[in-house]
N, C-alpha and C positions, 0 to 999 in steps of 0.2 A: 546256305539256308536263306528264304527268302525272304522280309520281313515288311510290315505295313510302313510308308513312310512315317516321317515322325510327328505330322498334323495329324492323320490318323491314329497315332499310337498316342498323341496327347489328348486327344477331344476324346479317345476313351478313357482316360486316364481322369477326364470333367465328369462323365457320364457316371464314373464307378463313384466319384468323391460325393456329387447332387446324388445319385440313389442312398450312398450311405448316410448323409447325410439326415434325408428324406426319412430312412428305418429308425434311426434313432430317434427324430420330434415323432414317431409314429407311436414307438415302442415307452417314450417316456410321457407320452402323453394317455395312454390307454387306460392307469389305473385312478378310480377315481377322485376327482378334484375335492376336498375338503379345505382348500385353503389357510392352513394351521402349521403350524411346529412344535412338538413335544419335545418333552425331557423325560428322565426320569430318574429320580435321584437314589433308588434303592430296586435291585430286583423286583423284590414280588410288589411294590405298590404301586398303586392305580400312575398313569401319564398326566404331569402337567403341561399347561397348554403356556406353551413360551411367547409366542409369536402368532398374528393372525393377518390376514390380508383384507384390508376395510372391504374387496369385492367377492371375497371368497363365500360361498356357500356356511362356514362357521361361522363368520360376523354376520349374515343374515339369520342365520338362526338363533342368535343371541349368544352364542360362546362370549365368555369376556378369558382373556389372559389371565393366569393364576388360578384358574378353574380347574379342577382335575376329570376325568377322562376315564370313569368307573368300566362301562364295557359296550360292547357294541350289541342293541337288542333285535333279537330275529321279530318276524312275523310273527311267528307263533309264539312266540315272549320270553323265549329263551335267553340267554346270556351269557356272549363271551366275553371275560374278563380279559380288560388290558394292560398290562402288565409290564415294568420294563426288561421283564426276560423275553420278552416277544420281539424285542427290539435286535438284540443278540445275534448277530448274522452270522461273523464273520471271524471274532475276536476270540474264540476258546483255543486253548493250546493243544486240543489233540481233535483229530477229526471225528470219533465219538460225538464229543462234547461239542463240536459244530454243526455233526446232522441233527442234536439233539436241539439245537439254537431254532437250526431251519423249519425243524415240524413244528417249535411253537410259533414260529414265526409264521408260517404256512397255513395255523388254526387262525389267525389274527387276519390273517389275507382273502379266507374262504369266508370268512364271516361280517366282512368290509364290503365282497362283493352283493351284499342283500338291499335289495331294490323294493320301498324307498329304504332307503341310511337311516337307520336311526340308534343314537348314543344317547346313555345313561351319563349326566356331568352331575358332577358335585361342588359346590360357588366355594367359596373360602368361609363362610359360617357353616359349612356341612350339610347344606339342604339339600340332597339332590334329587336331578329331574331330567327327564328326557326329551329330547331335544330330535325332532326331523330334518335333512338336510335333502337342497334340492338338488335334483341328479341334472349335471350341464356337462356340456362338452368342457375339458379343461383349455386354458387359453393360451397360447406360447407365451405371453410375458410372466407367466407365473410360474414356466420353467428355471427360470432365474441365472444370476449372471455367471455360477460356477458351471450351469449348464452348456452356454453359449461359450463362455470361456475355452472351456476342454475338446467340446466341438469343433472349435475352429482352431483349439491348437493342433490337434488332431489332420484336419482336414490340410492344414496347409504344410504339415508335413509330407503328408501325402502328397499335393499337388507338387511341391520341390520335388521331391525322389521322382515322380511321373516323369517328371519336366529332363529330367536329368536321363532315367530311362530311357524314354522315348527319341531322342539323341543316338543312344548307342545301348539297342536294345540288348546285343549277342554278349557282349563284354561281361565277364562274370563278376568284377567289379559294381557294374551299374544294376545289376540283377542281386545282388547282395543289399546293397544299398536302396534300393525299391525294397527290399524283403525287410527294411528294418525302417522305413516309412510306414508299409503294411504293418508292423506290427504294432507300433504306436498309435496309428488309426483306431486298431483294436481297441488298445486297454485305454486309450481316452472315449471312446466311443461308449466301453464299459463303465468307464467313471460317470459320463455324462449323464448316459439313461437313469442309472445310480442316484446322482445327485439329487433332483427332483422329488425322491419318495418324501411321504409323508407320516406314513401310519406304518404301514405295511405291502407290500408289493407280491404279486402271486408268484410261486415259487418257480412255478413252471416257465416263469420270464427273469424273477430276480436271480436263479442258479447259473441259466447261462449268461446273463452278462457278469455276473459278479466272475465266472470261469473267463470270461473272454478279456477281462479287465488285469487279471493277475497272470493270464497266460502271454498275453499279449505281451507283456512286460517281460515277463521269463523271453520268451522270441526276441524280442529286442536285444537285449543282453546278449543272447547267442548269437542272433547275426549280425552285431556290433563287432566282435571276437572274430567271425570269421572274414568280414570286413578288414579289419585291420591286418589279418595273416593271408591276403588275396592283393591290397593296394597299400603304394605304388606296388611292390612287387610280390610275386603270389608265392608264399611260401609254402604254402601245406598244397596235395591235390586238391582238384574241384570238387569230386565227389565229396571230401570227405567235407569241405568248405560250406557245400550245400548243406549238409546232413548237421550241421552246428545247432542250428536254433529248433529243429525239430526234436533234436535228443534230448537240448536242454530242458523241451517242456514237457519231453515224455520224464527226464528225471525228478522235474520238480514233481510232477505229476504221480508218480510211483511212490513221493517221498511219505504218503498213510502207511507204508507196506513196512517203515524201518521201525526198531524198538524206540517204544511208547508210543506210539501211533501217530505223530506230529500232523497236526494238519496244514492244506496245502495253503491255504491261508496266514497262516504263524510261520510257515516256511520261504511263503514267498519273500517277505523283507530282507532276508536273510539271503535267498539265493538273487537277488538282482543286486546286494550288495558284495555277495561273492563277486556276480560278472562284474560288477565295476571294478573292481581288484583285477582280474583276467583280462580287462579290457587294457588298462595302463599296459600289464605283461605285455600283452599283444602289441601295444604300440611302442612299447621298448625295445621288443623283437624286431618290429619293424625296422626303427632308426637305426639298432645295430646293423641290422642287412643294407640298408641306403645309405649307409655313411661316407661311401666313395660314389656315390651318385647326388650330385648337388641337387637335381633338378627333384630325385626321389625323397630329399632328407627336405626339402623345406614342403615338399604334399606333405609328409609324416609329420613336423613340425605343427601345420598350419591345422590338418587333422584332427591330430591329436589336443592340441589344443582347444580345438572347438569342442570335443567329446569330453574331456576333464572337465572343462571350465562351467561348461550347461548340464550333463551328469551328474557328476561329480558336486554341482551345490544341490540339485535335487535328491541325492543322497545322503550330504550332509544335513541338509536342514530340515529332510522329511524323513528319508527311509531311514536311517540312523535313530536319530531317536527314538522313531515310532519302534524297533527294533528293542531296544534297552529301555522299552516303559517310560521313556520320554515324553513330554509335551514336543510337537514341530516348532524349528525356530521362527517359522513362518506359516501364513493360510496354508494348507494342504492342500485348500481347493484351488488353487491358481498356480500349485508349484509346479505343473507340468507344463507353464512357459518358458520354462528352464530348455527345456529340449528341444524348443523353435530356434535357441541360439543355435543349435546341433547342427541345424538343418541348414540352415544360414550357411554358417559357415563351411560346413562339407560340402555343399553343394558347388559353392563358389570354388574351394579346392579341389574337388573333382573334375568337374569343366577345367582348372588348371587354366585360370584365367587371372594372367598378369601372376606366376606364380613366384618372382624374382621380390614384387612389390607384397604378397602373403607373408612371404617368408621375414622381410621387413619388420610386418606389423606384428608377428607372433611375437617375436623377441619384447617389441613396444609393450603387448597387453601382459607378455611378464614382468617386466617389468614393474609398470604399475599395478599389477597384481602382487607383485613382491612389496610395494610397499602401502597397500591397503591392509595385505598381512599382517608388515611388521609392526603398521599402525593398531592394530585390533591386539597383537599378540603382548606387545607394550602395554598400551592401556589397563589389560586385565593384570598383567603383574604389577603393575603399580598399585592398582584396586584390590585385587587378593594380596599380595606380599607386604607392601610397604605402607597399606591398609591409607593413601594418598583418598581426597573427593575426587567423586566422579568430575569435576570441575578441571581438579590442578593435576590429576592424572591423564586428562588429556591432552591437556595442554604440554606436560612433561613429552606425552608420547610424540605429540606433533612435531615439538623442538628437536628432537633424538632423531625422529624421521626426515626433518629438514636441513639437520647439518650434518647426519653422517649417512646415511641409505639413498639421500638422493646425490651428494654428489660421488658415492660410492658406484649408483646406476649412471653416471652419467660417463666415467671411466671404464667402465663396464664395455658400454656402449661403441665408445671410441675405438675398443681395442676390439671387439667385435663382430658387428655391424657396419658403423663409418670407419674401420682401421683405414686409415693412410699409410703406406708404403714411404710416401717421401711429404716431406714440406712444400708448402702453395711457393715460398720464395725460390726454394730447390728446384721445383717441377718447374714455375716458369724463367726461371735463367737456364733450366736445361730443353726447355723449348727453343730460349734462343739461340745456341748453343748449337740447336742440330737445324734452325733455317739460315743464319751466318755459314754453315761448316760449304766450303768453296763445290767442292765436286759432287756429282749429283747418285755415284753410287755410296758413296761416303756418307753423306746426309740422307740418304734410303736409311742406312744401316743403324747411323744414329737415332732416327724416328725408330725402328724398330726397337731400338736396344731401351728407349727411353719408356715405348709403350710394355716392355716385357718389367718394367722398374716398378711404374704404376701401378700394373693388377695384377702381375703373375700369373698369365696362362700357361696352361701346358701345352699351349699350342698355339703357334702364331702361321697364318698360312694367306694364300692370296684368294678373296673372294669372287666366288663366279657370276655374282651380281654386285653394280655399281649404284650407291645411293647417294644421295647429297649430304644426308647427316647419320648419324651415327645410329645404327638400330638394332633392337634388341633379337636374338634370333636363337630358337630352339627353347623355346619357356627360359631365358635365363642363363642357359648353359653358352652359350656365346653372342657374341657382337660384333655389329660388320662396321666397317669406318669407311670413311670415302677417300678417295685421293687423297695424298698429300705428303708433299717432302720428297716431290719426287717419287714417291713410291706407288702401287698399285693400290684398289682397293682392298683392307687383310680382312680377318677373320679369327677373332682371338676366342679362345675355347679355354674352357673350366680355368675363371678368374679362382686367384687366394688359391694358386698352386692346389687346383682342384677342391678346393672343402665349400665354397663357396657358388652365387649365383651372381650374374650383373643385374644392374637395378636401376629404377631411374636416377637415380645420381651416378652411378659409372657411366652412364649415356649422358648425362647434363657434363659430366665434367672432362669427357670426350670429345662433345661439340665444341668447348670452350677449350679444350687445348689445339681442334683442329681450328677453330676460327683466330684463336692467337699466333697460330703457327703463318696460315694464312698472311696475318699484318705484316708480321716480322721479315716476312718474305716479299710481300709488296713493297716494302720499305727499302728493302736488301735491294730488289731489283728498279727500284725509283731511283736509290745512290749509284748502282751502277752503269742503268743509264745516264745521271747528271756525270758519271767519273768521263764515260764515253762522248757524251756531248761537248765535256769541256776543253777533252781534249782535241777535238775536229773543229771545235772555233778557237782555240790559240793555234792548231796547224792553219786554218782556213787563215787569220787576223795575220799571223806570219807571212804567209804566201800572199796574201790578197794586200795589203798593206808594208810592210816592211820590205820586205821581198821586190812587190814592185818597186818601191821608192831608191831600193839600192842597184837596182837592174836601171831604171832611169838616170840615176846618176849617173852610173856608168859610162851613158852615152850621151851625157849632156854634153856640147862644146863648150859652153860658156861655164865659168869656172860660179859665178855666182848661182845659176841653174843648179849645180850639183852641190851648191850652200844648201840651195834651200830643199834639194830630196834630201840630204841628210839630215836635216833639221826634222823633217816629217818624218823619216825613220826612227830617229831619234828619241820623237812625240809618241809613235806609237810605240816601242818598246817600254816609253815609259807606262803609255796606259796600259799594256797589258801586263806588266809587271805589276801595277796596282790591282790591276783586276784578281792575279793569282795569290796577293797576297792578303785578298779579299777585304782592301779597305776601301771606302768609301768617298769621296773629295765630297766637299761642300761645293753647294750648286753654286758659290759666285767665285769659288774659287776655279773651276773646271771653266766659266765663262770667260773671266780674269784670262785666264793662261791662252783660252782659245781667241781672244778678242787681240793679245800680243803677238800673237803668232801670224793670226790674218792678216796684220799689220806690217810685220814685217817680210812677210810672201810678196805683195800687194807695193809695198813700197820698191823691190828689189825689182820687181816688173816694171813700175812706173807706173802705179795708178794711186790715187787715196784712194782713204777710206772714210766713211761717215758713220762710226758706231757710237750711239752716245752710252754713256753707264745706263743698264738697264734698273729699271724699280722692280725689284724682290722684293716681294712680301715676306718671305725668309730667306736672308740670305745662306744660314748658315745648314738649314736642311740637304741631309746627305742624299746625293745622287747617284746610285747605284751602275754600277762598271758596266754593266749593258746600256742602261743610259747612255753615259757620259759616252761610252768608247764608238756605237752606233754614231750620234750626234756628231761626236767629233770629225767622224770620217765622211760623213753626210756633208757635214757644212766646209769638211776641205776639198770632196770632190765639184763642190758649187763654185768654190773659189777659183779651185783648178779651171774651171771650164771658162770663168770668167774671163783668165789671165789668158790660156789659151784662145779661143775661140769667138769672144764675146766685143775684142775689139776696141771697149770701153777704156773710159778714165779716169770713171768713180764707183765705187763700193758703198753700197748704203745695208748697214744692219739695224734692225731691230726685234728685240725682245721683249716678248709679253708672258708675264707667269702670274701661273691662278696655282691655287694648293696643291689641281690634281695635272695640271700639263702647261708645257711649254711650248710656247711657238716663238718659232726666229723665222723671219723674212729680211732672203736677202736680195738685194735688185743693184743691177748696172745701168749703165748708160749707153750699151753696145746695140750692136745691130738686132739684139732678140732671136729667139728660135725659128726656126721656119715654119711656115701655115701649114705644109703639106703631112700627111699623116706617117709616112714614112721618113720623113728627111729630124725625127726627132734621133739625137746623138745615144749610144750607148750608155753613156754616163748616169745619163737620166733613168736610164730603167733600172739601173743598179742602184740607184739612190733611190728608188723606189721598193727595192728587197733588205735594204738595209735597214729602214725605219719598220718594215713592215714585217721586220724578225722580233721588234719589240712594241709593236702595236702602234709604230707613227703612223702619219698621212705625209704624204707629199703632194703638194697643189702648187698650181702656174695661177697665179692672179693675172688677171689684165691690165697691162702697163701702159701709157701712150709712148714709151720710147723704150729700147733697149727690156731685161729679162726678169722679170719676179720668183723668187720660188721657194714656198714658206714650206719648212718643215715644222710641224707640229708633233710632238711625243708624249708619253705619259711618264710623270716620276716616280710613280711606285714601283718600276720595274717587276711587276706581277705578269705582264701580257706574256703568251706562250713564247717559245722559242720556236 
């Protein structure tokens, strides 16, 4: 079937609310203005005048308040007496006795309409006289503000349900649901025109609103009921679904035909307080049916809730007592904003928007609706039983309420709502637990087994879309995760072993075990790169140092030559031995050893040396194994080359230390490097990857004899590897 889109199906849904609108200041404005309000404290005696409007047609004519209100005088000088059985609409107990209300009410109205107005008043000394009033259009602010009030509760019930409608017109949900906007429309629309009267209203206009105001109300009730046995899920057929609110108002409607003739007026209190009774049923039936459907049980939750909570006080504190001869516990005329919260909130569960976070807040407003209760229900027994003031009975009640119902709701809640499956110290050692675990189908498994701990789905599967963080999917009934642990993106379905929805906290604390997981494992795999790097630089520092020094030995002739590769094998076993067993030398002690060593290399060749003690600003600050061992090997292969290559006779060291680096320059007396760009030795460039694994410099100063070549380092050993 084919249907208007849903701008058009809303802009008519404007057009119906402004014309309705429009009928009603039409309809309440037509009869005419006298600007007054009666009482009347006895049937048959004349109307006192309560109330006057300083612009009304009565205060110009000199009405004062407390004046009574003898009769309405025709043209030809007749007189209809006003009386407060004229008043009598609506309130007699059998429908007899109500049409009987409406005829005198209807003398009262035919004789109001005589052009000019004129009434017989009698002052408070009993003088009385007659008084002309001037015939004006009446004015909308003298409709008043239960007018406006009821109007617009009315009207914007109507526009939600349109709104909702126009959406998903076919659904017989959203067509139930419009049918009990429409009906509201109604009986506020009825209330409205209502409100306004003054004297008397003509019959042929006050019958059918007063009909449209108590039917409309019966409809509502009925398509509330079949509302609830249609959503979430449809219990009863459609037909008979549709045929709810229509039979309802043909029953109320039929209800003169039962013995003693009840009228539909005296009945209607009675039968809208029936359907609030049918309505819970219905929403009971509901929840029964949805109780294995999470996503169904928190609509009937969030639902039902709205409909109790807005109903349900406009029954209690209006239709109730007005029912059992009660005063209302509140205005009457403002009590049908009870039923904007209806709309409100159905609406919003209907659309089914964000219904993980609804389901949430239902639990919340009972919460605190639980202990508004208990606080009221306290109170009064303190007041009637233990005969307490109003003062120390509330204060009684408030104490009762605040150390035993709140943190009673707030265990409640935990076990709930927030239940936790495990502890935040449990969950996060068992986070780390599955990004430490070595193998990488292993740690799949444990991430899964760890997320099945957490929330309990009945179903954990691999997602066929990848996200970055963790999202809610299908109203609630599951959530997608992103990579991690090794694993693919899943897909966990009906959290709380299915009774349950996810919600933004099972998604907040989702992201926050995927993002811890994350560290644990950037961490995992930063130490086991460091376990990998360290092992390729004590194989590299073995081979490239030790290694060499004991292969050179080997083939030294000279017996002092292979003193001194041993002694550097030697040197380096020691530093790396200190490296692994990750202590530290103090920076003059590693100089100390390296300056003795120079020394006697240097001497064994046959050259001096010229190092004087250098000035440390701290001597005794630790120098870090990459440091020292770098350096070390840096300033022996300078020496080496010396002894080799350089020809010389003299060794000159010097060292300069600032807090953040070291420079040592060391220079000969030999023939120096060669100018040409190729002819510079090997040595030299490997002393350039040595310093520059820990962020040194190596530089050639310019000498006037023989070689310079200062290495410069940093002592925090922070520079990369």
């Amino acid at each position: 079937m084919r249907v208007s889109s849903p701008s058009t199906l809303l802009l008519g849904v404007v057009f119906f609310c402004i014309a309705a609108a429009l009928a009603a200041i039409s309809l309440a404005t037509a009869p005419a203005w006298l600007g007054l309000s009666v009482h009347a404290s006895e049937a048959t005696e004349p109307l006192v005048v309560r109330g006057l409007d300083p612009r009304g047609p009565a205060t110009v004519a000199g009405i004062k308040a407390g004046e009574r209100l003898i009769a309405v005088v025709a043209p030809d000088g007749s007189q209809t007496p006003l009386t407060g059985d004229m008043l009598d609409e609506d309130d007699s107990p059998t429908q007899t006795a109500a049409d009987a209300g409406m005829r005198r009410h209807d003398i009262a109205a035919e004789a109001l309409k005589a052009r000019p107005l004129r009434l017989k008043v009698r002052d408070v000394a009993g003088v009385s006289r007659i008084v002309t009033l001037d015939d004006r259009p009446r004015p909308l602010f003298s409709l008043g503000a239960e007018f406006w009030a009821n109007l617009s509760f009315g009207l914007i019930a109507a526009l939600i349900c349109g709104w909702v409608w126009a959406l998903r017109p076919l659904e017989l949900a959203t067509q139930l649901f419009a049918l009990t906007g429409l009906s509201m429309l109604a009986f506020t629309l009825g209330w409205a025109v209502h409100s306004p009267q003054e004297l008397a209203m003509d019959t042929a206009l006050l019958g059918p609103v007063m009909w449209l105001n108590m039917a409309g109300a019966v409809a509502y009730g009925g398509a509330m009921i079949a509302f609830f046995l249609c959503y979430p899920k449809r219990l009863v057929p459609a037909p008979v679904l549709l045929l709810t609110a229509p039979a309802a108002v043909a029953l109320w409607a039929a209800m003169p035909l039962l013995p003693g003739n009840p009228s539909i007026s005296a009945m209607g209190q009675g039968f809208t307080v029936v359907e609030m009774a049918l309505i819970v049923v219905a929403i009971g039936v509901q929840a029964l049916a949805s109780r294995k459907d999470p996503a169904a049980m928190a609509a009937t939750r969030w639902l039902g809730l709205s409909v109790i909570i807005g109903a349900g006080a406009f029954i209690a504190s209006v239709a109730t007592p007005a029912m059992i001869g009660r005063e209302a516990l509140i205005d009457p005329r403002f009590a049908l904003g009870f039923f904007v919260i209806i709309y409100v909130g159905m609406a919003v569960g209907l659309r089914r928007h964000k219904l993980f976070e609804l389901d949430q807040w239902a639990f919340r407003i009972l919460f605190y609706l639980g202990a508004g209760i208990a606080l009221l229900v306290l109170d009064a027994v303190l007041l009637a039983v233990l005969r307490y003031s109003p003062q120390a009975s509330l204060g009684a009640a408030l104490l009762v309420v605040a150390f035993a119902y709140l943190p009673f709701r707030d265990v409640l809640w935990r076990r709930t709502v927030a239940r936790r499956t495990m502890k935040d110290h449990e969950m996060f050692a068992a986070v780390a637990q599955v990004a430490l675990t070595h193998q990488a189908p292993a740690r799949e498994a444990a991430w899964r087994d760890l997320l099945a701990r957490v929330y309990e789905p009945l179903e954990v599967a691999t997602s066929p879309s990848v996200a970055a963080r963790a999202e809610i999917v299908d109203e609630g009934v599951a959530m997608s995760l992103p990579p991690a642990a090794g694993a693919p993106a899943l897909l966990l379905r009906f959290p709380a072993r299915g009774r349950g929805l996810f919600g933004t906290a099972q998604v907040q604390l989702a992201d926050q075990l995927v993002t811890l997981l994350a560290q644990i494992e950037q961490g995992r795999d930063a130490y086991a790169r460091g376990v990998v790097e360290e092992r390729l630089r004590i194989a590299r520092d073995l081979h490239d140092d030790v290694g060499a020094r004991l292969l050179s030995g080997l083939h030294r002739k000279e017996l002092n030559q292979t003193h001194e590769a041993m002694r550097g094998a030697i040197g380096d076993l020691r530093a790396i031995v200190s490296g692994l067993s990750g202590h530290e030398l103090p920076l003059d002690e590693v100089l100390a050893d390296l300056r003795h060593e120079t020394a006697e290399r240097l001497a064994a060749a046959g050259l001096s040396l010229d190092w004087p003690p250098p000035d440390l600003g701290e001597p005794s600050v630790p120098a870090p194994y990459r440091v020292y061992k770098n350096l070390t090997s840096a300033c022996r292969e300078v020496i080496s080359n010396a002894i080799r290559h350089a020809d010389a006779g003299k060794v000159a060291v010097t060292v300069l230390h600032t807090k953040e680096r070291l420079e040592m320059t060391i220079s000969d007396d030999g023939v120096g490097l060669p100018r040409e760009p190729g002819g510079r030795r090997s040595g030299l460039a490997n002393l350039e990857r040595r310093l520059g694994e820990i962020g040194g410099v190596v530089a050639f100063p310019e000498t006037a004899k023989g070689t310079a070549v200062r290495l410069t380092v940093p002592l925090d050993g922070g520079a990369p590897a």
